[in-house]
N, C-alpha and C positions, 0 to 999 in steps of 0.2 A: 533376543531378536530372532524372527522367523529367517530360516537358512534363507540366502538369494537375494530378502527384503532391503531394498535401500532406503536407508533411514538416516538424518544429519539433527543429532542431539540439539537443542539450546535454540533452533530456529522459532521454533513458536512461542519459546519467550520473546524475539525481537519483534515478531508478529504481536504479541500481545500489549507491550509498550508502547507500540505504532498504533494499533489501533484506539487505546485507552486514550492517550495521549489528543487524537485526536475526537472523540468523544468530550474529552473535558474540554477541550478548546472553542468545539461548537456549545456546549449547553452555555460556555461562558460569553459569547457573541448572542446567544438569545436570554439572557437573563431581562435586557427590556422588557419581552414578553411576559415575565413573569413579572413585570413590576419592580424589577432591582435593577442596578447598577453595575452593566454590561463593563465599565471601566476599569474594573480592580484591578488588570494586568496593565494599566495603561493603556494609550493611542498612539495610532501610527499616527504617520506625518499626515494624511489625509484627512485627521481625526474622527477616525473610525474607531473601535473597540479592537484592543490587541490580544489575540489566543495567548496562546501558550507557544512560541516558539519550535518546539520539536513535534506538536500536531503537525504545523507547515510543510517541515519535513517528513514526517511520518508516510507520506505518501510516498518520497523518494527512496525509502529503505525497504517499501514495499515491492517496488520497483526494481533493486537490487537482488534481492531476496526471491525474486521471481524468475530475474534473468539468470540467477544463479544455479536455481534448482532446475530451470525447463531444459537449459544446456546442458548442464551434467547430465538429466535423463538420455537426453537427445543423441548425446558421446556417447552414451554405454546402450544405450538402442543400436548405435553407426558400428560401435565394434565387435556387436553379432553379427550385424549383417548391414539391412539398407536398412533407410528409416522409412516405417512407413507414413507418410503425409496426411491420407486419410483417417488411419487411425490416431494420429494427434490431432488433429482438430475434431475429431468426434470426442477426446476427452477432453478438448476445451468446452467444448459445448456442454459436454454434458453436467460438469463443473462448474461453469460461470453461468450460462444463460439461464438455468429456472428460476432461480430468485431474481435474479438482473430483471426479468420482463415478468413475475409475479409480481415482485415492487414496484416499478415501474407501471404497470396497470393497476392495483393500487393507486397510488400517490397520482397520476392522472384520472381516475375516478372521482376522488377525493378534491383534487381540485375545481374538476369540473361543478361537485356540488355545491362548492364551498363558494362562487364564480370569481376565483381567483385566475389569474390572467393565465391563459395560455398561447405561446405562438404556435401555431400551426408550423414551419417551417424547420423550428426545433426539436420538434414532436419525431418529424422524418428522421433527422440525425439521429437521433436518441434509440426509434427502432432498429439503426442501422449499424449499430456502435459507435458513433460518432458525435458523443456528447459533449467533446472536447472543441470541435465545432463552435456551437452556441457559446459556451462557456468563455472561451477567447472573445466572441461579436457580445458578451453581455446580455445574452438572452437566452441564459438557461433557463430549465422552466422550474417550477415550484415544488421542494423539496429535495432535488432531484439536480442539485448544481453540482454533487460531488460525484457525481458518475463521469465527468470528464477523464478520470483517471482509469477508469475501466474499458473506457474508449481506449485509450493510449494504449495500454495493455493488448486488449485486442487485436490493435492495430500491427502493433509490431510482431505480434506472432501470425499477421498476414504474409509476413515474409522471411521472417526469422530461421521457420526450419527449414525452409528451403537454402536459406546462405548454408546453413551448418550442415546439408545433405549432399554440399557441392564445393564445398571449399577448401582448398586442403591447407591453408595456415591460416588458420585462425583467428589469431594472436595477433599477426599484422595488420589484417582485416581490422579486428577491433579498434587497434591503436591509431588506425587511420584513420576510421571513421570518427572515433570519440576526437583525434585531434582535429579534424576538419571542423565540425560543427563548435568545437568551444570559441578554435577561430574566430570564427564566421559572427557566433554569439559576441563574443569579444570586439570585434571588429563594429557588430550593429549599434551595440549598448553604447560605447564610446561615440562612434561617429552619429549615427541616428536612434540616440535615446527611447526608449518607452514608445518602439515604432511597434506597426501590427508584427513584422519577421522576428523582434527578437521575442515576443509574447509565445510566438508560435513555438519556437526553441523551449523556449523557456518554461513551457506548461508540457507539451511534446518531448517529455524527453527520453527517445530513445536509446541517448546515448551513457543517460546515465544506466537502464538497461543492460549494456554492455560493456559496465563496470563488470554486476554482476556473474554478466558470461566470460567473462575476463578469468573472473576467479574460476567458473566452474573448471574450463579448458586448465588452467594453470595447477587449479588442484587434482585433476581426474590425471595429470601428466606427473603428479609427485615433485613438481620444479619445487627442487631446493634454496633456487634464490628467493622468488616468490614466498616461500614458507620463513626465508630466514627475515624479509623486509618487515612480514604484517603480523606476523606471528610471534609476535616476543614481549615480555612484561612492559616497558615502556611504551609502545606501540600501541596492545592492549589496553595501557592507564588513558593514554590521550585518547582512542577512541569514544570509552566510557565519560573523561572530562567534557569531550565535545557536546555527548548527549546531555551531561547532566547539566550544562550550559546553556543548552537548547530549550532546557526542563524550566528552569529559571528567567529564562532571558535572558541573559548574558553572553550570548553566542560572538555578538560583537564582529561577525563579516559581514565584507561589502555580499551584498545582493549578488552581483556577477559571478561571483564562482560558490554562495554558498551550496546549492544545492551535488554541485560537481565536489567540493568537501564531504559533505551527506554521505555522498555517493561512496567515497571512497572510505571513509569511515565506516558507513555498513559493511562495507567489503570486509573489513579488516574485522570488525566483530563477529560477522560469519565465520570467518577462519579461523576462531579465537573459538568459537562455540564446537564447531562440528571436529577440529583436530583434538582440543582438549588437555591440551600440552600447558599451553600458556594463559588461558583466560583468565581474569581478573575476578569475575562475576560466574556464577553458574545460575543459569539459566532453565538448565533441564529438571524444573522441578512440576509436582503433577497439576498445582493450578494455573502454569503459566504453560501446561502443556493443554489443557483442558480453552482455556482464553484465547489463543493462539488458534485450537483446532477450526473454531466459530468466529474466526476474530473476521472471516469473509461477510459471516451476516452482520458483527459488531458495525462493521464500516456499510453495509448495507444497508443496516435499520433504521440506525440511530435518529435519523433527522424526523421520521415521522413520531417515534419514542418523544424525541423534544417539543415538537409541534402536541401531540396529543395533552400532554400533561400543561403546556403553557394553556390550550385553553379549559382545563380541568381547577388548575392551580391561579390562574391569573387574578380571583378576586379572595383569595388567603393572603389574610396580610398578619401574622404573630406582630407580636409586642417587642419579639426580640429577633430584627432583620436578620441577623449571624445565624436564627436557628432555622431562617431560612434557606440563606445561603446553603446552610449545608446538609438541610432536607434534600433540597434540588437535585444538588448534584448527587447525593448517595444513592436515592430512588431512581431517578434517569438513568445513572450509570447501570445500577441492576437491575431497572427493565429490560433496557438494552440489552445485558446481557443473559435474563430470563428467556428473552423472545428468540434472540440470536441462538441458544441451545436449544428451545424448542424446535426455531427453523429446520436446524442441522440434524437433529435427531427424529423427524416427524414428516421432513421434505427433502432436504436436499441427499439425506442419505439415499435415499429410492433410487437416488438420480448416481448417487456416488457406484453404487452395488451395479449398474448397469455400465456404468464406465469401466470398471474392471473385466469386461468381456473387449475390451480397447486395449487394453495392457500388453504392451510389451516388454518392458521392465518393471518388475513390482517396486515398489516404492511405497513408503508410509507417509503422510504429515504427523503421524501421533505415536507417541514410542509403546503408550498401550496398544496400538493396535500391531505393532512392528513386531512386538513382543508375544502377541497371542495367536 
């Protein structure tokens, strides 16, 4: 590892699980399209086609995994010196926004031709980062429903470095705010069920976010209690059970706190992965380091990847359904992940190389590159 460079082992395997995960779970909600039977994992109550469980959450570990790593940057920016504000958001930007709005004009292009519906009204959010918006009112537009989580994301680093550039405990700060909102969530779901407020919580959520920063503050401080609660083999086994329950279906919580579970369970696998004392699983290996690096366009791509081949594929019909099922998903998954490396190594690196003139703590996502 390059002197200076901060690098936390084992993370872009959970980035790559998360995103895989969720990948399989969307080709499996379009298998109609293809002419197959979208129900193989079963129906929700609604009786809709049910994913895969830990896609659902996949979003939330993402979530985690983000708050974790942008604090910990943020702390060890604050302990040189100040933090500067404009140069983090110019590495957000330079990070998230050219795929986010080259996909995005894409997939509105596309629908435009195709004269699939579009609202005008959600179109704005969507330029705005605020696709979380629509997504809650049911009018996200076409292709382009999963970008509500990028919205959230965004959203919360509209303020985020500013608390951590001015606050001087943390810690309490966090535990306030994550207990006020589960409260509150608590409070909505019980008294006024399936209202717009608890939607809003519920999709919005920053406070699972501030799991993640929870850990980072608790880890960059060395707390011994902290390391002795989440960091130890039985700790460890149940985080991994919970995911591979997630993997199955079997997760078996109420709705109300699962994603706050999610939450805290990624916590505890990050800490599992990046101390390296206790984990169960290892992680840091080169294709889940390679998956992980791209796993921004995997969760980027994928839905037009899906849409393309559904109407490429839809009038193939074999003789033996099974060798369809699992053409589908073999090919999808490695377009998507075709496309999403090309992305990365042909566009957004351009964008990656100019954001390092923004750096103020170097930092890796990739242990190849940590290391060279």
């Amino acid at each position: 590892m390059r002197k200076g460079v901060i690098y936390f082992p084992g993370l872009n395997g959970l980035r790559a699980i998360s995103a895989l995960a969720v990948v399989v779970s969307h080709i499996t909600l379009a298998l109609d399209q293809f002419g197959l039977n979208p129900y193989i994992f079963g129906a929700l109550q609604d009786g809709s086609p049910r994913g895969i469980s830990l896609a659902g959450h996949g979003v939330t570990i993402f979530f985690v995994l983000s708050g974790f790593l942008i604090t910990y940057l943020l702390l060890a920016e604050k302990e040189r010196g100040e933090i500067s504000i404009p140069k983090f958001y110019m590495r957000r930007i330079l990070r998230i926004w050219p795929l986010y709005y080259l996909f995005l004009f894409i997939c509105l292009g596309l629908a435009w031709s195709k004269n699939l519906e579009i609202n005008s009204t959600s179109v704005v959010f969507y330029l705005f980062y605020a696709a979380n918006v629509p997504f809650i009112m049911g009018s996200a537009l076409p292709l382009l429903s999963h970008y509500w989580s990028l919205g959230v994301e965004e959203q919360f680093y509209l303020f985020w470095p500013w608390v951590v550039k001015r606050i001087v405990n943390p810690v309490l700060f966090i535990l306030a705010f994550f207990g006020i909102v589960v409260g509150i969530k608590l409070v909505l779901h019980f008294r006024v069920p399936g209202s717009l407020a608890e939607s809003i919580i519920d999709i919005t959520r920053f406070h699972c976010m501030m799991v993640g920063a929870l850990g980072a503050v608790l880890y960059k401080n060395g707390n011994q209690v902290y390391f002795k609660l989440v960091d130890n083999k039985p700790v460890q086994l149940f985080a991994w059970l919970i995911l591979f329950l997630a993997l199955i279906n079997q997760l078996g919580i109420p709705s109300v706190i699962a994603k706050e579970l999610i939450a805290l369970v990624a916590l505890a696998l990050i800490t599992g992965q990046v101390r390296q004392v206790n984990r169960i699983i290892n992680l840091e290996k080169p294709l889940f380091d390679l998956l992980g690096k791209i796993s921004y366009g995997i969760y980027v791509i994928h839905p037009l990847v899906i849409y393309s081949f559904a109407r490429l594929l839809r009038h193939w019909n074999p003789d033996q359904p099974l060798l369809k099922y699992c053409v589908l998903y073999i090919l999808l998954m490695s377009v998507t992940i075709l496309a999403s490396y090309l992305s990365y190594r042909y566009f957004e690196q351009f964008f990656l190389r100019m954001k390092n003139r923004f750096v103020v703590v170097k930092s890796s996502a990739s242990r190849l590159h940590a290391k060279g």
